[in-house]
N, C-alpha and C positions, 0 to 999 in steps of 0.2 A: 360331378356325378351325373351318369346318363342311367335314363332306366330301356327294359325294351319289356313291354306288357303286353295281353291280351285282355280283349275284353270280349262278352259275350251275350248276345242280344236272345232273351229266352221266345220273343215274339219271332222271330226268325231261325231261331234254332241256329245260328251261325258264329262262327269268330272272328276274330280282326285284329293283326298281330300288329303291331309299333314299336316306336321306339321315342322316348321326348325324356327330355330335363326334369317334365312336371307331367307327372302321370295324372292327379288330379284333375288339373286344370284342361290337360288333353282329354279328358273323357266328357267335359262339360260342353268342349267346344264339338265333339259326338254328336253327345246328344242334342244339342243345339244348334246343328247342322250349320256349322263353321265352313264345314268346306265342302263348297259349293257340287263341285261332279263325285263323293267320295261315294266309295261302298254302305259306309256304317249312313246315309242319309236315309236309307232303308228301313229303319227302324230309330226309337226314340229311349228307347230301355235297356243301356247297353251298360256292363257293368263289369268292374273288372275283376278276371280273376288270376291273374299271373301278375307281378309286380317282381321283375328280379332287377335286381341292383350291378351294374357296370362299371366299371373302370374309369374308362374310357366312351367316346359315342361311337369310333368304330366298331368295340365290341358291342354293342347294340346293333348296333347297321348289321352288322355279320349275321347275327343272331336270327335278326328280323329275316333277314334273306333268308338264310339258312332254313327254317321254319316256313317260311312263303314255297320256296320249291320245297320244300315236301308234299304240300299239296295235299294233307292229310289230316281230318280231323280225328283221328285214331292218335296219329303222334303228339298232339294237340294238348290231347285229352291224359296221356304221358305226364307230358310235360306239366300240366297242372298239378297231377296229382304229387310231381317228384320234378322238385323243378334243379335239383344236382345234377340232372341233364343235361343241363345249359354252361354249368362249369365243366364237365368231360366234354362237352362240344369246344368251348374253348380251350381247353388246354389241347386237344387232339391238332388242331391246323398249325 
């Protein structure tokens, strides 16, 4: 089971779309700035608020992309609210 989440820093007003095994434990290593050159090392209060559940980890990777070039936190902010988005996203490709 792969997940693809977002999570959202209210200190930065911004998101940060992924995709991990362990969503958990991926938002620990966030905010505990794990990785070294990443965006979320910007902030320390980052929290998740999308959690959908994959197949597979390509459908994650897709997802992930998919949502990166949108380039929108208007679609973002969609998907939060109504995350069957993300399954018409994958069944459409």
């Amino acid at each position: 089971m792969h997940f693809l989440y977002i999570i959202y820093s209210k200190s930065l007003d911004k998101f940060y779309t992924g995709e991990s095994a362990s969503v958990e434990l991926r938002l620990i290593l966030h905010n505990n700035h794990h990785f070294k050159k990443a965006f979320t090392n910007a902030a320390i209060d980052w929290e998740i608020v999308l959690n959908y559940s994959c197949k597979t980890k390509n459908d994650a990777v897709y997802l992930e992309r998919f949502i990166k070039r949108m380039k929108s936190k208007k679609f973002i902010l969609k998907l939060v609210n109504d995350n069957d988005i993300l399954t018409d996203i994958l069944n459409k490709r």
